[in-house]
C-alpha positions as CSV (number, residue, x, y, z in Angstrom):
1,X,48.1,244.2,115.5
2,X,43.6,245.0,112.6
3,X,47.8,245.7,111.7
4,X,44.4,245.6,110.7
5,X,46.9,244.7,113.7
6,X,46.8,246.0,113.9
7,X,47.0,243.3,110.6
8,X,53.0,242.9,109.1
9,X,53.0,240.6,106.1
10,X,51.2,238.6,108.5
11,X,47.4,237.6,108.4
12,X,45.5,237.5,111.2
13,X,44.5,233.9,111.7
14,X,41.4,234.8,109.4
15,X,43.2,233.6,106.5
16,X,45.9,231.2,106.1
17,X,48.4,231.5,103.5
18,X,50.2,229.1,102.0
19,X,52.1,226.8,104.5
20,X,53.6,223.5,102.6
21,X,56.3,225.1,100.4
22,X,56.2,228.8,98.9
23,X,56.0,231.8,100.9
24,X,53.2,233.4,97.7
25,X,49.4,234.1,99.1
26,X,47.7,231.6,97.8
27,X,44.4,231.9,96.1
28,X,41.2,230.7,97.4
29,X,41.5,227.1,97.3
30,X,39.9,223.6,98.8
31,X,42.5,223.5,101.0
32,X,43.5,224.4,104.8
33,X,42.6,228.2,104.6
34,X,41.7,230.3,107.5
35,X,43.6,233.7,106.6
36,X,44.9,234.1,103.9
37,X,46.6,237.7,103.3
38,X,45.7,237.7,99.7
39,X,45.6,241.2,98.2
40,X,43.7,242.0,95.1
41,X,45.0,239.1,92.5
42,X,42.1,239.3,89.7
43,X,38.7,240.1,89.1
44,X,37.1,236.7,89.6
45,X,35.1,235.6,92.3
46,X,37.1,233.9,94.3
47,X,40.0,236.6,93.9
48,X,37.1,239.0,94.6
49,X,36.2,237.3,97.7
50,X,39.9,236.9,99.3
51,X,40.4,240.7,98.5
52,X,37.0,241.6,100.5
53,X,37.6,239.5,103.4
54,X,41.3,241.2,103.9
55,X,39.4,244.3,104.2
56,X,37.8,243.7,107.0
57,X,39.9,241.7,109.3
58,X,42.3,244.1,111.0
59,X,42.3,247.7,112.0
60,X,41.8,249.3,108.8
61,X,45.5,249.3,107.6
62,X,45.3,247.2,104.7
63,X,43.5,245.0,101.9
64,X,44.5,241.8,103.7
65,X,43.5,239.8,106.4
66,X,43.6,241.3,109.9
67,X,44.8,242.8,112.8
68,X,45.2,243.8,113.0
69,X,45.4,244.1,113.4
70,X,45.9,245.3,111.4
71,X,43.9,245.0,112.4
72,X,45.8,245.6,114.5
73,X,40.3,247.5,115.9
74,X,28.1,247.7,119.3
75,X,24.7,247.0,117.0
76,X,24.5,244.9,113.8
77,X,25.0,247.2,111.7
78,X,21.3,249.4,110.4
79,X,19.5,246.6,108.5
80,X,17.4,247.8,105.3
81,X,13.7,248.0,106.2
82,X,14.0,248.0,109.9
83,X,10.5,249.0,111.2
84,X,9.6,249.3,107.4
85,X,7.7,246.5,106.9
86,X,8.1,243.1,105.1
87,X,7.6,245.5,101.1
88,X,10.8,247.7,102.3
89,X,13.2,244.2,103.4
90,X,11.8,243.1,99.9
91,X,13.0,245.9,98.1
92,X,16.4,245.5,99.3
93,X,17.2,242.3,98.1
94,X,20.2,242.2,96.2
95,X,18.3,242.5,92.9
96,X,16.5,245.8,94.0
97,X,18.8,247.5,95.9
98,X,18.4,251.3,94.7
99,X,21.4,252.2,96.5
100,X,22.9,255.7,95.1
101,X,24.0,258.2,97.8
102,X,26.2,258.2,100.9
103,X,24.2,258.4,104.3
104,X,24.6,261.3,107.0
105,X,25.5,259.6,110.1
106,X,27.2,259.9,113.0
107,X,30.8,258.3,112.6
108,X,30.6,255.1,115.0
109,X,34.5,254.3,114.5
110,X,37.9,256.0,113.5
111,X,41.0,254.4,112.1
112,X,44.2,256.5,112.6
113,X,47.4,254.8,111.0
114,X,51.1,256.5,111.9
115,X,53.2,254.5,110.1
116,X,56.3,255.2,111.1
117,X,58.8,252.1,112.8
118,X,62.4,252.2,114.1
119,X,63.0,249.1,111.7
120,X,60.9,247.0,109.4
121,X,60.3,243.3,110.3
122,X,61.8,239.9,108.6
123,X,58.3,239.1,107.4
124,X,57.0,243.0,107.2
125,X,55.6,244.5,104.2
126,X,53.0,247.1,105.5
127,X,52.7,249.9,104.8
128,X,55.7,252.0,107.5
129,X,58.3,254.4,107.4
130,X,61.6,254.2,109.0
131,X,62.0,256.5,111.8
132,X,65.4,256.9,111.5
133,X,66.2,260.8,110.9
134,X,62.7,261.1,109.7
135,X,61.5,264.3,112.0
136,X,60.8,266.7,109.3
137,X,58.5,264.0,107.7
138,X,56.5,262.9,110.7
139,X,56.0,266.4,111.9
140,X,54.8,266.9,107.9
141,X,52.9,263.7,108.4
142,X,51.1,264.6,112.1
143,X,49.9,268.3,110.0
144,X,48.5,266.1,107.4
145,X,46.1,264.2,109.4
146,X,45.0,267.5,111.1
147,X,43.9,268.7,107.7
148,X,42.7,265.0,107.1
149,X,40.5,264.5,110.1
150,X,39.2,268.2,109.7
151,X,38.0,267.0,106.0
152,X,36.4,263.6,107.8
153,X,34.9,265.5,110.8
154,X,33.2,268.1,108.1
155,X,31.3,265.0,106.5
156,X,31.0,262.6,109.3
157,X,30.4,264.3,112.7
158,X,31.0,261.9,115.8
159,X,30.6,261.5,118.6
160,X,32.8,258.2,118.0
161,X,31.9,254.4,119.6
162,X,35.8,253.7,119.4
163,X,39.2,255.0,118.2
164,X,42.0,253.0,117.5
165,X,45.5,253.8,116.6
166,X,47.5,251.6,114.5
167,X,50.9,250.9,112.7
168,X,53.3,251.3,112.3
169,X,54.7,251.0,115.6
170,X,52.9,254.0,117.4
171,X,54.7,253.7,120.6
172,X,57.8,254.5,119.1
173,X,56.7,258.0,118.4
174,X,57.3,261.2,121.0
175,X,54.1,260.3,122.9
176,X,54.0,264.4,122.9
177,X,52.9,263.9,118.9
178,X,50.2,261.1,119.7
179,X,49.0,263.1,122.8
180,X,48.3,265.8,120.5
181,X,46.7,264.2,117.9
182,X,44.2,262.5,120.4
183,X,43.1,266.1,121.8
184,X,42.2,267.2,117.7
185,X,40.3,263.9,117.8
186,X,38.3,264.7,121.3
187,X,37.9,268.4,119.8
188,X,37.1,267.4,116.1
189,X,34.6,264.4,117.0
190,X,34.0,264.0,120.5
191,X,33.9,260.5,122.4
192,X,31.1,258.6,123.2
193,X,31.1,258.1,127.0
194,X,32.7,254.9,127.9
195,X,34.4,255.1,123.8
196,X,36.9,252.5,123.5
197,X,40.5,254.4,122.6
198,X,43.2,251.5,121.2
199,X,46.7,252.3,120.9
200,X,49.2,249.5,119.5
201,X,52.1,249.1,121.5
202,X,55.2,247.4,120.5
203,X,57.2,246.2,124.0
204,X,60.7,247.9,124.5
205,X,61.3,251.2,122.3
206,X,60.7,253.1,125.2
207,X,57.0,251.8,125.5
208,X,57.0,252.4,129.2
209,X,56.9,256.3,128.9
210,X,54.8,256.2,125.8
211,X,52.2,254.4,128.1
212,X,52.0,256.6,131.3
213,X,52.0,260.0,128.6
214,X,48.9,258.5,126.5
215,X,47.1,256.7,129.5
216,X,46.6,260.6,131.0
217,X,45.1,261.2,127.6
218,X,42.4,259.4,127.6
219,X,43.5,256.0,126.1
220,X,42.1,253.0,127.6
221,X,42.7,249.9,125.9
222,X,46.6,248.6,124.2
223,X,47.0,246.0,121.8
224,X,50.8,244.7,122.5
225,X,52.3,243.2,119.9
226,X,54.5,240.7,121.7
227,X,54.1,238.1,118.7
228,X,55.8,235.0,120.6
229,X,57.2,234.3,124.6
230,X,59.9,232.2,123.7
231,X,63.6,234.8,122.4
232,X,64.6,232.3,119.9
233,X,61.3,232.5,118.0
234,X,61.5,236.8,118.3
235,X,65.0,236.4,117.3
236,X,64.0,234.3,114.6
237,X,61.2,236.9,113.3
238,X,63.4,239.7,113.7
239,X,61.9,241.5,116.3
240,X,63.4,244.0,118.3
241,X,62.2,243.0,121.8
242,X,63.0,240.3,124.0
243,X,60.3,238.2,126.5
244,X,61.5,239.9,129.3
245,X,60.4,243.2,127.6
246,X,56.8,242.3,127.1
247,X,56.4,241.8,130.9
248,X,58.1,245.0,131.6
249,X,55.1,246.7,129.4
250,X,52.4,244.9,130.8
251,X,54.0,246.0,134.2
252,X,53.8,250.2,132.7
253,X,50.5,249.3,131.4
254,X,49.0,248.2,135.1
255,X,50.9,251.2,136.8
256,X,49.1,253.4,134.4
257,X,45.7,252.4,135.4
258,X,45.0,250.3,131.7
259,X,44.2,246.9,132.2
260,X,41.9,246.4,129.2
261,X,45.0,244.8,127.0
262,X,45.4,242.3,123.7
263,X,48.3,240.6,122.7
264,X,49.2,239.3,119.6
265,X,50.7,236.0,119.1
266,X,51.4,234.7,116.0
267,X,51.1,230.9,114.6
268,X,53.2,228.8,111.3
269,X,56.5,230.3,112.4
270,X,60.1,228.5,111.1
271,X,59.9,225.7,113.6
272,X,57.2,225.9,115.5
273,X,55.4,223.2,116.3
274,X,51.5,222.8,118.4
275,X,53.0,222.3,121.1
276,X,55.1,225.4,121.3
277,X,51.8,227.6,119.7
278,X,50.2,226.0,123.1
279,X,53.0,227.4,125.1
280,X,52.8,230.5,123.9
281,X,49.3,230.8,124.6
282,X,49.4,229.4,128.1
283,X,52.2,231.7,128.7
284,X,49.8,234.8,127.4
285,X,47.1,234.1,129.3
286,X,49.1,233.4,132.8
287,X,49.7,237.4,132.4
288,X,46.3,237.8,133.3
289,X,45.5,239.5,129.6
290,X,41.9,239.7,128.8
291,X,42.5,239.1,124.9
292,X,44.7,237.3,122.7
293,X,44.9,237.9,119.2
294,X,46.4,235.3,116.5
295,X,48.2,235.7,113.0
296,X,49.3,233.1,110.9
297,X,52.8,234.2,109.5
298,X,52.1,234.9,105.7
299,X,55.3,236.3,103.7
300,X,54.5,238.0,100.6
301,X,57.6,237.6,98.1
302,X,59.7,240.6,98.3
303,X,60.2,240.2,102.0
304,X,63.7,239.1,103.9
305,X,62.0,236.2,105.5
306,X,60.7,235.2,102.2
307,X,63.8,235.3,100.7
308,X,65.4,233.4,103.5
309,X,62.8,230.4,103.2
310,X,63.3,230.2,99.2
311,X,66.8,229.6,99.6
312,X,66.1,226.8,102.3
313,X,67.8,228.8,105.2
314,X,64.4,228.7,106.9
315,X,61.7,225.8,106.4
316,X,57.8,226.7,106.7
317,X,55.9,224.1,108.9
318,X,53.6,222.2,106.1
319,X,50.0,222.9,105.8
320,X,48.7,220.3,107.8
321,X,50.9,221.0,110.4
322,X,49.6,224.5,111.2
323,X,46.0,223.4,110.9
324,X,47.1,221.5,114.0
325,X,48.6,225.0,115.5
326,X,45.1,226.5,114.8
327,X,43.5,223.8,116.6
328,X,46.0,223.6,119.3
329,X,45.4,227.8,119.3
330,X,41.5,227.4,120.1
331,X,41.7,224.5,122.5
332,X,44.7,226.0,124.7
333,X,42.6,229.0,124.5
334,X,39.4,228.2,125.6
335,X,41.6,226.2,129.0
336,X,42.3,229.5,129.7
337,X,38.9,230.9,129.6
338,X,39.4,232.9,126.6
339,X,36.6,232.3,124.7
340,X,36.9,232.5,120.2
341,X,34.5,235.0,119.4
342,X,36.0,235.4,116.2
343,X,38.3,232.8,114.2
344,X,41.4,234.9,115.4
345,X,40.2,236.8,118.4
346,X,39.9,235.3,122.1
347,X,38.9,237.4,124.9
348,X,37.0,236.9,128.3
349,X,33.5,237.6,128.6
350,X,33.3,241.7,128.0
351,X,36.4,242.1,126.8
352,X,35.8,241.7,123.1
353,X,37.7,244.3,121.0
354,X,35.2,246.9,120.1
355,X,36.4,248.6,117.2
356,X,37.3,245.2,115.4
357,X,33.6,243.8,115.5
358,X,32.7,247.6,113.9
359,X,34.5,245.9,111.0
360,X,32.7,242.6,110.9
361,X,29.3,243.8,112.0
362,X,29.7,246.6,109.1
363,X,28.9,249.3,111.0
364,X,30.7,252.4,109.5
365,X,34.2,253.8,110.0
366,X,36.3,256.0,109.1
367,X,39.6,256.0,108.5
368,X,42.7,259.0,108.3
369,X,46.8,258.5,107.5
370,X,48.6,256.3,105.1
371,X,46.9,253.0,103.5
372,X,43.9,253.4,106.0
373,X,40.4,252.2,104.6
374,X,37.2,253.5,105.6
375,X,33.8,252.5,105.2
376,X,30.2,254.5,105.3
377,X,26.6,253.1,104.9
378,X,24.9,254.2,101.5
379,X,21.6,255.7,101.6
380,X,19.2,253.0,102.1
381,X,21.5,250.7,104.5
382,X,21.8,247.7,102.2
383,X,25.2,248.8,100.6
384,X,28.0,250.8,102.1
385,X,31.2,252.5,100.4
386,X,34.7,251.6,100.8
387,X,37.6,253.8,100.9
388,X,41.6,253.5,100.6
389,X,44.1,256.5,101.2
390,X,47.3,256.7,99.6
391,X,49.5,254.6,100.8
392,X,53.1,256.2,100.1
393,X,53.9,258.7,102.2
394,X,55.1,261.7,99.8
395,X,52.3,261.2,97.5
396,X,50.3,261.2,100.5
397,X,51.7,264.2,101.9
398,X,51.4,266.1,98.9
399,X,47.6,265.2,98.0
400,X,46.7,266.6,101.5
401,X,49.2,270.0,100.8
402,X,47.4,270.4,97.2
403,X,44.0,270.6,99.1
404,X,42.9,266.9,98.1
405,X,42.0,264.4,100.9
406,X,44.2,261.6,99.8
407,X,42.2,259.2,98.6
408,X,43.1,256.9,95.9
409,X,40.1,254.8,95.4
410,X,36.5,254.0,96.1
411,X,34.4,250.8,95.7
412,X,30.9,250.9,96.0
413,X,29.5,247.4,97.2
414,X,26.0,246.5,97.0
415,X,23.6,243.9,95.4
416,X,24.8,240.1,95.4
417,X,28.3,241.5,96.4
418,X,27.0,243.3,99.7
419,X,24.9,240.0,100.6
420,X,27.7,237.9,100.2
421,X,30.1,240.2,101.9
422,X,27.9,240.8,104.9
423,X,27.3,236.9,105.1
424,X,31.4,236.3,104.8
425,X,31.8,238.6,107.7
426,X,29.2,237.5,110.0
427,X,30.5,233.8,110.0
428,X,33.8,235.2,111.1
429,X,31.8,235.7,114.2
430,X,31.2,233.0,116.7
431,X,27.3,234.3,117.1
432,X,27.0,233.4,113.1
433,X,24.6,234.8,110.8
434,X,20.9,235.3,112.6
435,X,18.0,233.8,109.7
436,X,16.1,237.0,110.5
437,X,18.5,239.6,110.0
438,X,19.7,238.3,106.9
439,X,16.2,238.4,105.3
440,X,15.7,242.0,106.9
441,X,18.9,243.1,105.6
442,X,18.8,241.3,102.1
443,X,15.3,240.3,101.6
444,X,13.3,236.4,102.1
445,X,15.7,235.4,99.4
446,X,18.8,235.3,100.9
447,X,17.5,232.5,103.7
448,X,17.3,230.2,100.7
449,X,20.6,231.4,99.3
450,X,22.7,231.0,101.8
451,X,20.9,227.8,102.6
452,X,21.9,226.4,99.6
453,X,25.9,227.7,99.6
454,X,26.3,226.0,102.8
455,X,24.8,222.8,102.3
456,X,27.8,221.0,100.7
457,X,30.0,221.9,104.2
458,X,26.9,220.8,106.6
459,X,28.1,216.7,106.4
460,X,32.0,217.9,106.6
461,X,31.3,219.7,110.2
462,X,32.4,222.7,109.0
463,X,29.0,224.3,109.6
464,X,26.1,224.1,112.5
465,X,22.8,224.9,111.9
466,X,20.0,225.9,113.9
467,X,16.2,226.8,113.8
468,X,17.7,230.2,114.6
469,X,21.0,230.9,112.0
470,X,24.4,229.3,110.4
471,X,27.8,229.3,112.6
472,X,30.9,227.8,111.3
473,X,32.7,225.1,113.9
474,X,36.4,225.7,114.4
475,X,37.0,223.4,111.4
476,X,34.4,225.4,109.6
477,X,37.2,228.4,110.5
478,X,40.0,226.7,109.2
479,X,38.6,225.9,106.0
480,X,37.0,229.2,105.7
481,X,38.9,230.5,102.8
482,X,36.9,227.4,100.8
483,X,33.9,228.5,102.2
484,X,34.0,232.1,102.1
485,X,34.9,232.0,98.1
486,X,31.9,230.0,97.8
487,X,29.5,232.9,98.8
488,X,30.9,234.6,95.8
489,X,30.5,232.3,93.2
């Protein structure tokens, strides 16, 4: 679920990984590619550009394509040279940008990630914790991210646009802990009025009380990760929950007043086929759910799936069979009336997942917990600062005890990289890149340069062009890891 679902060893449709034979992320290639988990592999381009689009695709969780997510989770972002005239847009282009210092602002977004699951999944390689006679360590953990948000909140008052909890399976928590922790939030930061509060939801584990305790806190809006309606395929993917279990949640979520709900499906299973992906959605949408989300099944090496498909116990569809899923995905969608605003999301009118377009409209957020990633605008708004926290737990735990604030790198992006990050992140979006915004943002230069990176995918149909900006066409999406690289070159 951003898992960031939000965003499992699964990538979030965004990008693909690789389908025909091994379960290894695949680098950028001229090939199907609209997701691919890829964390950092290099320090070339196009490994560059795969490791910048997984941080933006999910929740926050991790470097790789998301839900979710992760991730699992308002404006355009603050464009250089807004109401500054055509000399201040100028001076921001990527070979001027005087970027130096982080910029006071109000925090717009906040990723929390409890990692913590009562088992890790066949194809799971995020970053959780089993649950299993962990009390002492998620009562340590819950204390950490109250010193941890008090650090954030010092820096970046609120109040915040949107909240989202990720995981980790957060419903599988006492809902006392999470209830807590969403009070420090409201005291620390405040809520915008009508802020968007996300909690991810696994169905079964007890999710029914989970949901009536945090509904009464103030959360308004669950991502479910139901992943499949069809047992064998849950069975097949290791999951602990059954079809019949999903409807039971969506039945506590309705009888506690939340009916802003996402559900996560995901795509290139071990024998699935297009017409069982169109199933699946069909069967999601008859729920009445105002948002789907879809992740392409990516194994990284080390996981039990992965091993499972190496030794031929489990066959991968091939490549060009779940380019057809993703097309089957966006037409048996958009029967339903869910429209793609975003080459993984689908939602009807209004109900667009808030926090997620923070992340590809660059508009800042922070992040608090293990392997969360947060992002601020530098001083000038034509760059912005990334952030990762530690992502083992008792390294984690004991940066935050030793007074530190658990932080184990930075990246400062601005220049060429910013544009073409921007750009990348934009044509995720349905609405595209706007002409005048990009040469706000990055200066009259960047019209011309992106002009010229898209005109070798123009004749393919992968991009459409108007007096007004670039969007990419579906096919444009499932080729996007091509594209994407591109801007980087």
């Amino acid at each position: 679920m951003p898992r960031a679902t939000t965003v499992p060893a699964i990538a979030p449709l965004p990008y693909p990984g690789d389908r025909a034979a091994s379960p290894r992320a695949a680098r950028c290639a001229g090939t199907v590619g609209w997701g691919r988990g890829v964390r950092g592999q290099g320090a070339g381009a196009r490994d560059r550009a795969c490791e910048l689009r997984a941080w933006a695709t999910g929740a926050g969780e991790t470097l790789r394509v998301a839900r979710r997510r992760g991730a699992r989770r308002g404006g355009a972002g603050v464009p250089c040279g807004r109401g500054q005239g055509a000399e201040r847009a100028e001076e921001c282009a990527p070979t001027a940008c005087r970027c130096r210092t982080l910029r006071p602002m109000p925090a717009t977004g906040l990723y929390i990630h409890l990692p913590f699951c009562r088992s890790r999944c066949a194809y799971c390689d995020f970053t959780v914790v089993p649950l299993a006679g962990g009390g002492d360590r998620v009562a340590a953990y819950f204390g950490a991210l109250h010193r941890q948000l008090g650090q954030l909140a010092s820096q970046f008052p609120g109040p915040l646009a949107t909240l989202y909890l990720g995981g980790g399976t957060p419903s599988a928590l006492d809902p006392g802990q999470v209830v807590r922790l969403l009070d420090e939030v409201h005291t620390l930061f405040g809520l915008k009025a009508g802020a968007e509060v996300t909690v991810e939801v696994n169905p079964g584990d007890g999710a029914t009380p989970f949901i009536r305790e945090v509904a009464g806190a103030g959360v308004n809006r669950l991502s479910i990760g139901a992943q499949s309606f069809d047992d064998v395929e849950l069975t097949r993917l290791g999951r602990r929950h059954t079809v019949a279990e999903i409807y039971q949640t969506l039945a506590a979520a309705a009888a506690a007043g939340i009916d802003n709900l996402s559900l996560d499906l995901m795509v290139g299973l071990p024998g699935q086929d297009a017409a069982r992906v169109a199933a699946n959605v069909a069967a999601a949408a008859a729920t009445g759910v105002p948002h789907l989300s879809a992740y392409l099944l990516h194994l990284e090496e080390s996981v039990p799936m992965a091993r499972q498909v190496r030794a031929g116990r489990l066959l991968l569809p091939a490549e060009g069979a779940v380019a057809e899923q993703y097309r089957t995905l966006h037409r048996a969608a958009a029967a339903a009336g869910l429209v793609a605003y975003e080459l993984s999301n689908f939602a009807r009118p209004g109900a667009e997942a808030r926090h997620n377009l923070g992340y590809w409209q660059c508009r800042p957020c922070l992040a608090a917990g293990t392997g969360a990633h947060g992002m601020a605008l530098l001083d000038d708004g034509c760059g912005w600062e990334r952030w990762a926290n530690e992502t083992d737990l008792d390294r984690f735990l004991a940066a935050i005890a030793g007074g530190g604030d658990g932080i184990v790198s930075r990246d400062r992006v601005t220049g060429a990289t910013a544009r073409g990050e921007w750009t990348m992140l934009r044509l995720r979006l349905a609405a595209g890149v706007a002409r005048a915004e990009l040469a706000g943002r990055f200066g009259a230069g960047a019209v011309g340069w992106l002009e010229r990176a898209l005109a070798p995918y123009r004749g393919r149909g992968w991009v459409a062009e108007s007096p007004a900006g670039w969007r990419l066409t579906v096919e444009g999406w499932l080729f996007s890891d091509t594209l994407f690289c591109d801007l980087f070159e």
